[in-house]
C-alpha positions in Angstrom: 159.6 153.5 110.3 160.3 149.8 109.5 158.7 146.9 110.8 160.5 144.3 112.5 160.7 141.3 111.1 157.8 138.8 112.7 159.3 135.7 113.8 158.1 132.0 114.0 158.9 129.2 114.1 158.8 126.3 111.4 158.7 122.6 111.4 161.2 120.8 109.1 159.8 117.5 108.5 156.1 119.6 107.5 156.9 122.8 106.8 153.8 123.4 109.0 154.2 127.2 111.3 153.8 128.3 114.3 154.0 131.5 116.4 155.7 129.9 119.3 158.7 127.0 120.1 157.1 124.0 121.0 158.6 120.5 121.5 156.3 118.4 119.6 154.6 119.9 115.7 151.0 120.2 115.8 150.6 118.8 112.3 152.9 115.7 111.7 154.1 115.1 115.4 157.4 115.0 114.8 159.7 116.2 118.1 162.1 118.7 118.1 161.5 119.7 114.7 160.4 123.3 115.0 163.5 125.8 114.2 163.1 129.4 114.4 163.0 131.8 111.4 162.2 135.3 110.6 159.1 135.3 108.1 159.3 137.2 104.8 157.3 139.9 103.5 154.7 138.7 101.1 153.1 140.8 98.5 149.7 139.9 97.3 150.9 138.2 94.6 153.3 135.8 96.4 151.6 133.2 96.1 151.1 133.2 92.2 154.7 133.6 91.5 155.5 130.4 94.0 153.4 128.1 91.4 155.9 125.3 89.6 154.2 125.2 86.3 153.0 128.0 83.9 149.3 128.8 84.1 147.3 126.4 81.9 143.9 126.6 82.6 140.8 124.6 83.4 141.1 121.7 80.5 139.1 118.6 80.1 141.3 115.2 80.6 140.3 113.9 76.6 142.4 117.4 75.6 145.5 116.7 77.2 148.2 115.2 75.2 149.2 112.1 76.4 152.1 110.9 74.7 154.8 109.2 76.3 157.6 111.2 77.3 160.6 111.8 75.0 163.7 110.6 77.3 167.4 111.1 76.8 170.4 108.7 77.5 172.2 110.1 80.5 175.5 107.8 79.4 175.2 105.7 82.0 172.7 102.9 81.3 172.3 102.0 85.3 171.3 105.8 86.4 168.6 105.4 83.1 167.3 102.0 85.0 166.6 103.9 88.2 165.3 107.0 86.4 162.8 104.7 84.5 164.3 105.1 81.1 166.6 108.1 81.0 166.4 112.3 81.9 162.9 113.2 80.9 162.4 116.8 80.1 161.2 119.4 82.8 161.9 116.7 84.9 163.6 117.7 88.6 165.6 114.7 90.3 166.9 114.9 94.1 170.5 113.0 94.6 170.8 112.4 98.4 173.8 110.3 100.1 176.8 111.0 102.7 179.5 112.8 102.1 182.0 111.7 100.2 180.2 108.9 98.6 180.0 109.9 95.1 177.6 112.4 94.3 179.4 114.9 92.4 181.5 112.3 90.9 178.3 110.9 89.2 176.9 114.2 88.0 180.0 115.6 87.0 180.5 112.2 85.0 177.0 112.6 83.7 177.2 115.9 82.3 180.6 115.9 80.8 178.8 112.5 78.2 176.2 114.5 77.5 178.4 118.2 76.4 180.4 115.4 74.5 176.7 114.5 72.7 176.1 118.3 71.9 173.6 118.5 74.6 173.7 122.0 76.4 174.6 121.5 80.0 174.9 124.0 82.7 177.0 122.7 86.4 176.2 125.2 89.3 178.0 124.8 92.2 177.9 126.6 95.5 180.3 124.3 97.4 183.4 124.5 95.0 185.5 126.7 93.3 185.7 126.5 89.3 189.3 125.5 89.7 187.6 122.1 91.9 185.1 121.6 89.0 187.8 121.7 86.7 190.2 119.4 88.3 187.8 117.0 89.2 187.0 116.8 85.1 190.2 116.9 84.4 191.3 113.6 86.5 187.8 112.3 85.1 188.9 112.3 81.6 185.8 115.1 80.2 186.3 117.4 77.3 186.9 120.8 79.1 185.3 122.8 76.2 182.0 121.1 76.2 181.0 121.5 79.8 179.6 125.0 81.2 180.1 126.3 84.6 178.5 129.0 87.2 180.2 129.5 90.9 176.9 130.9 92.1 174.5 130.3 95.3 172.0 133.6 95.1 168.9 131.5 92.9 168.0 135.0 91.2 171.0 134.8 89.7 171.5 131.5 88.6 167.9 132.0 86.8 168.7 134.8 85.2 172.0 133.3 83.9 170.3 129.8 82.8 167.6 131.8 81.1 169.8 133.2 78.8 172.4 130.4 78.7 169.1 127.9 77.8 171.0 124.8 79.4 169.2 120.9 78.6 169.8 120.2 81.6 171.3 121.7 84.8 172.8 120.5 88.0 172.5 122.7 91.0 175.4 121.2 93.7 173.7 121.8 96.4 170.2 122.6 97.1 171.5 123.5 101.0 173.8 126.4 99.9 171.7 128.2 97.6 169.5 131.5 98.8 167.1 133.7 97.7 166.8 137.7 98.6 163.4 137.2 99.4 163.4 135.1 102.7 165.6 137.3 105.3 167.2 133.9 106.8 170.6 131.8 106.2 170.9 129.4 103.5 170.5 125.4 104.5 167.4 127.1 106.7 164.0 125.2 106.3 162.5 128.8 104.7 165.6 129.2 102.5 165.5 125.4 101.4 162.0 125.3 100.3 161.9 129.0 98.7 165.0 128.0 96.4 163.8 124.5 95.8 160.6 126.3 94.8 162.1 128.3 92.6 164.4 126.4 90.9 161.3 123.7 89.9 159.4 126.1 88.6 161.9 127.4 86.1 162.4 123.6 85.3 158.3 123.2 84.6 158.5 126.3 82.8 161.5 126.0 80.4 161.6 122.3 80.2 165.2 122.0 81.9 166.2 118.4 83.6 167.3 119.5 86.5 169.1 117.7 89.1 169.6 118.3 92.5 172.3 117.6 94.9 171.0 116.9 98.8 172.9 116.3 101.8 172.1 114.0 104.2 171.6 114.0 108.0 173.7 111.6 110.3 170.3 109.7 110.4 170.6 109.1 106.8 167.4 111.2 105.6 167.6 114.1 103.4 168.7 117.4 104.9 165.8 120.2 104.9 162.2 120.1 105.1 160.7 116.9 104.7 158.4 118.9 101.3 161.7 119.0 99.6 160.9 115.7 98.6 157.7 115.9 97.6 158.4 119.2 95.3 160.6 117.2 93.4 159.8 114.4 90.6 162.2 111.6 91.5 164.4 111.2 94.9 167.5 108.8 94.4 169.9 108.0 97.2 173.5 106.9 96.4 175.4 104.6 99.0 177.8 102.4 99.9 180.4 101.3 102.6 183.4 103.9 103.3 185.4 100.8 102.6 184.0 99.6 100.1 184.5 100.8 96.5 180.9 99.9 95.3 178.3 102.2 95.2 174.3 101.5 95.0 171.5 104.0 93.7 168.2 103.4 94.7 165.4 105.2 93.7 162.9 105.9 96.4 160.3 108.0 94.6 160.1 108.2 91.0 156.8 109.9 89.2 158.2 108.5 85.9 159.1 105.4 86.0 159.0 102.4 89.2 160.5 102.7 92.5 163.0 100.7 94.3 165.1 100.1 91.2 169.0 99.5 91.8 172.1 100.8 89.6 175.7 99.4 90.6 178.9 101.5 90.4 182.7 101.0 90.7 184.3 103.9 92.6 187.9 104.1 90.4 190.6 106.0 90.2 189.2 107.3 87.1 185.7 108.1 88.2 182.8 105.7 88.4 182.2 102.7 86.5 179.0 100.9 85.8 178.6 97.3 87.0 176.5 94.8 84.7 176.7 92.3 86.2 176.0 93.1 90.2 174.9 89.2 90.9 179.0 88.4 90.6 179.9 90.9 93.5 177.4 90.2 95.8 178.4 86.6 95.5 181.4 84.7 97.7 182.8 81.8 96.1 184.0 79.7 98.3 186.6 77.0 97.7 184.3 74.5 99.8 181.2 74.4 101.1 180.6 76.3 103.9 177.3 75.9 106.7 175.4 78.4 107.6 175.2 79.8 103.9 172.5 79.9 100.9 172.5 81.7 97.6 168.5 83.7 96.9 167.7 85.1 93.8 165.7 88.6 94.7 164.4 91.2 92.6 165.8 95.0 92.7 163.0 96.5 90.8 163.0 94.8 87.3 166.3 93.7 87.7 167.0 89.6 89.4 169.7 89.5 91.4 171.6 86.6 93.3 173.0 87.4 96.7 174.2 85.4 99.6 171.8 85.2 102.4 174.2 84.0 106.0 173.7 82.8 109.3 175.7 82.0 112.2 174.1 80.0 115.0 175.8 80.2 118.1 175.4 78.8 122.1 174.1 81.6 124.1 175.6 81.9 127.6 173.3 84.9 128.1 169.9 85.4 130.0 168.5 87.1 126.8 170.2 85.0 123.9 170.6 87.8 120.7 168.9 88.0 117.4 170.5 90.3 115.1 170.0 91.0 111.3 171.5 92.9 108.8 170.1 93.7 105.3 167.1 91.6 106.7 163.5 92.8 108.6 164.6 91.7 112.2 160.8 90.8 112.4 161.0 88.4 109.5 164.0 86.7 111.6 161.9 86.1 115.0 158.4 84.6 112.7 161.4 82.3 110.8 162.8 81.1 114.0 159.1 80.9 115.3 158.3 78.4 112.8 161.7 76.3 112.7 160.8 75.6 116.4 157.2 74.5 116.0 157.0 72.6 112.6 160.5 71.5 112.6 161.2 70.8 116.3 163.9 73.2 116.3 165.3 74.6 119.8 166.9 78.1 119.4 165.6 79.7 122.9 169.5 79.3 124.5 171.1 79.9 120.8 172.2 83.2 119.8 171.3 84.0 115.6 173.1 85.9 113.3 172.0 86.3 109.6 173.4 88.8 107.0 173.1 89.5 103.4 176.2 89.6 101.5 178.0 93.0 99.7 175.3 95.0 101.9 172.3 94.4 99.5 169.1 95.0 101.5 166.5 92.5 100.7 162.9 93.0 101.7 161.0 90.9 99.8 159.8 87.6 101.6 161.1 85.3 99.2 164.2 85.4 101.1 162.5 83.6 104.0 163.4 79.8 102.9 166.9 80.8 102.1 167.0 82.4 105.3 165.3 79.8 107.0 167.6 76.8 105.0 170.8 79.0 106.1 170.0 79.0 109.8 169.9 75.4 109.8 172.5 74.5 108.3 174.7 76.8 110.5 172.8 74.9 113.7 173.7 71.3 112.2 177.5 72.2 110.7 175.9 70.5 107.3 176.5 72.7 104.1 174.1 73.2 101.4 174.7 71.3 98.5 177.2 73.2 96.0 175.7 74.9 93.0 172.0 75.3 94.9 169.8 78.3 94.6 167.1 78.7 96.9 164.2 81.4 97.1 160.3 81.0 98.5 158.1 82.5 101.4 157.3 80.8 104.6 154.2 81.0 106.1 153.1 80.5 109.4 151.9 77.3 109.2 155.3 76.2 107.4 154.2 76.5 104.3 156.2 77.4 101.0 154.8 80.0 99.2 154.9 81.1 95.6 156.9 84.3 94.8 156.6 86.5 91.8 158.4 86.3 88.7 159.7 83.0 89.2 160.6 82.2 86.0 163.3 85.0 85.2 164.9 84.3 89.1 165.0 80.6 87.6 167.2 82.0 84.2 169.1 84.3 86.4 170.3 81.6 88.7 170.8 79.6 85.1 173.0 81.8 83.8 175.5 82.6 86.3 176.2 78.4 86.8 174.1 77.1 89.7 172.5 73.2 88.7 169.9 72.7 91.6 167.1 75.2 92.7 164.6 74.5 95.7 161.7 76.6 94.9 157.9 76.8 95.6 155.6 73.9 94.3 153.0 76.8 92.8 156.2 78.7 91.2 157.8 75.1 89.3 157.6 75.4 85.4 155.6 73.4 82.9 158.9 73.0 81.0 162.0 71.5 82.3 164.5 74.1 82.4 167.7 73.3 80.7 170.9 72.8 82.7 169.0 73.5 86.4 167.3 70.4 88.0 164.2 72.1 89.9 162.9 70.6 93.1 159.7 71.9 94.5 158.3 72.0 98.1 155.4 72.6 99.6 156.4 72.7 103.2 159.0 74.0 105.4 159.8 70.0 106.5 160.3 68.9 103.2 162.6 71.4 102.5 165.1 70.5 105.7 165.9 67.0 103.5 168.4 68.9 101.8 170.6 69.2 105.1 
């Protein structure tokens, strides 16, 4: 006589379990997180197979080979930037973003350079038909006969297949449709998620396949699945961008081989994606006259300076509460900036309501933008433009003064190189050396800064 199947209930942020529904998870606290699932059969050796890497043993840190890992050119050189380098080997990335946006595209795009290299490649997908795949490489220009593909979702047999196919690296499109036989649930579940997630990494570790991962998202933007997928996987990259807006940005949010928050740029074409080299020229408005309400900031997206448009429109409120709104800026940032206009520089914005925005829908959360920010507000209050051809970048402190930022020096040749002539910068960040072609002002205060409007 068979058992029934026990059933409890799991948490998808933790993963934690419990025998019984409950509103709130005991472990992380997250609410209405627990979804019900039947729990698989575990043999005593379970919990051996489930490890990622093969067994190595007890070794002594001066043992372990530490040489740099050997990384490989994807083809594009912005997904290398935000992979640190390139695809390092054994190495499992997670590619999140919304539908639509591009995810496929970019893999598809990825793979197909490196068949053309000679590099063996392997494209599962359990969303799309082979016919798709093939269509979609087709309009994308790829050499049909260099790229391999498996319409498969059971993981067993996807292993099985990539063991004796002995692919460089695989993509697996997506981690939500694939199962495995030995959790009795339905595939996107939190059980089924993190079994064939598990799976699929530790045949990475073990073989030394790059794999790459395709996530979807939930209408709150995170990753679908348990919140461990994340943390199972070496690097996490989301890829987004406006529905009406051709550009797309991929950010790397966790990377164990290289630095976070790093930004690539792509063109969505008729022909596929396109890298952008120079993303300072799209995130900037040229106007054909000065404009209030609008400075130019040079941030930093990981190693990479990058110029973007920081605006503000101040407006007379009519309303009890007057409204403070902020996009691609910390809201909180906003109210300490208008905080310190109004008591070191006498400025009244208690019946004014404040808009800011960052141009091209960069997200900047570095404090250097606070001067811009700060300079861009005014100007919008006074109806006085910025002078033409200024670049502006510095943190405010409470007591209104300017703040040095780092790396200075390269947002300074950044801001050189795409034409600007004046920068207003922090007195601690001014160079020994005059730099040619920009004349540099430095301030020390918030009030010395205002003379430029």
């Amino acid at each position: 006589m068979s058992r029934k199947p026990k059933r409890l209930f799991v948490c998808s942020q933790c993963g934690a379990q419990s025998p019984q529904w409950a509103g709130q998870c005991a472990e992380c606290g997250a609410w209405n997180s627990l979804v019900e699932e039947r729990a698989a059969a575990q043999g005593p050796g379970a919990l051996r197979r489930a490890g990622f890497a093969a067994d190595s043993g007890i070794r002594a840190l001066g043992e372990v080979d530490a040489v740099a890992e050997a990384r490989m050119t994807s083809g594009f050189a912005e997904l290398d930037r935000v992979l640190g380098g390139g695809l390092v080997s054994g190495a499992v990335v997670l590619i999140g973003g919304d539908p639509g946006i591009g995810k496929t595209t970019l893999l598809t795009q990825t793979l197909g350079m490196l068949a053309a290299r000679g590099v063996a490649t392997l494209y599962v997908t359990g969303e799309e038909s082979l016919q798709q795949v093939g269509l979609r490489a087709q309009r994308l220009g790829l050499a049909a006969q260099d790229m391999r593909l498996l319409a498969e979702t059971e993981v067993e047999r996807i292993l099985e297949l990539a063991a004796a196919e002995g692919p460089g690296v695989m993509v697996i499109d997506s981690v939500q449709t694939m199962f495995t036989t030995a959790v009795p649930s339905a595939p996107g579940s939190v059980s089924q998620v993190r079994e064939s997630a598990a799976r699929l990494v530790q045949f990475a570790k073990q073989t030394g396949t790059t794999l790459l991962l395709v996530g979807h998202v939930t209408k709150e933007g995170t990753l679908a699945g348990p919140r461990i997928l994340e943390h199972m996987v070496d690097t996490v990259l989301y890829f987004e961008g406006d529905a009406d807006s051709r550009y797309r940005v991929l950010r790397a949010v966790k990377n164990r081989f290289g630095a976070v928050n790093e930004m690539g740029v792509f063109a969505m074409l008729d022909g596929g994606l396109r890298e952008v080299s120079n993303p300072s020229a799209i995130f900037l408005s040229r106007h054909e006259r000065p404009v209030s309400g609008s400075a130019v900031m040079v941030t930093r997206e990981g190693s990479r300076p990058l110029l973007v448009e920081v605006q503000a429109l101040v407006a007379e409120s009519h309303a009890a509460n007057p409204r403070r709104l902020a996009v691609g800026l910390d809201p909180n940032r906003l109210a300490i900036l208008l905080a310190v206009l109004q008591r070191h520089c006498g400025t009244v914005l208690y019946d004014q309501d404040v808009f800011v925005n960052v141009v091209g829908g960069v997200r900047v959360a570095e404090t250097a933008v606070d001067l811009a920010l700060a300079l861009a507000i005014l100007s919008s209050l006074r109806d006085r433009p910025l002078p033409e051809g200024l670049v502006v970048f510095g943190e405010v402190g409470l007591a209104g003064e300017i703040r040095p930022v780092q790396h200075g020096q390269e947002r300074l040749r950044e801001a050189v190189q795409h034409g600007f002539r004046q920068a207003l910068i922090p007195r601690a960040n001014a160079p020994r050396r005059p730099v040619e072609g920009l004349e540099i002002q430095a301030v020390q205060h918030i009030t010395e800064a205002t003379g430029f409007l």
